[in-house]
C-alpha positions as CSV (number, residue, x, y, z in Angstrom):
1,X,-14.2,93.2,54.0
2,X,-12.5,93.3,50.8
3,X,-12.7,90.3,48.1
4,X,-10.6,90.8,44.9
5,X,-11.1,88.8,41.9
6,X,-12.8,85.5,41.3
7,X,-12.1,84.6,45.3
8,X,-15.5,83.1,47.1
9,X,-16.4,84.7,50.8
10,X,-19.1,84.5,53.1
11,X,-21.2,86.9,53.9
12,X,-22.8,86.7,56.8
13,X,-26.4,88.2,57.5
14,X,-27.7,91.6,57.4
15,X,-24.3,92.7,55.8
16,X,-24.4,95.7,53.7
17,X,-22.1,95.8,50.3
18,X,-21.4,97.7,47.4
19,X,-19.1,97.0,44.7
20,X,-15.4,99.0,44.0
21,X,-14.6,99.2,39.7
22,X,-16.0,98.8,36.8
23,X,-16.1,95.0,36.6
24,X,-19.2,93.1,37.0
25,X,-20.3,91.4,40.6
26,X,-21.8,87.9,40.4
27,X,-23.5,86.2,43.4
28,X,-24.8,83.0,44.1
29,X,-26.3,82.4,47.2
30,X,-26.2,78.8,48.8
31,X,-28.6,79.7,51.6
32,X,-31.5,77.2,52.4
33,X,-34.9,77.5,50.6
34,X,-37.9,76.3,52.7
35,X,-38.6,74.4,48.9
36,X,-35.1,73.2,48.3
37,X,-35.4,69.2,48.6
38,X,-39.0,69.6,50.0
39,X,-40.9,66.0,50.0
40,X,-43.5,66.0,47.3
41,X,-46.6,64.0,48.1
């Protein structure tokens, strides 16, 4: 798979990746947390 620019993708688990260029790679990952939105007591 090949993403060029500033176009969003999903990457589904145990993927491997690398990045082609010069220009920086920025992730964000929107996976669940088992702390995210946790009930406090």
């Amino acid at each position: 798979m090949v993403s060029l620019g500033s176009k969003g993708l999903r990457v589904e688990p145990g993927h491997d990746a690398w990045v082609l260029g010069d220009e920086p790679c920025i992730t964000v990952d929107f996976g669940a947390s088992p702390t995210c939105a946790a009930k406090s007591s």
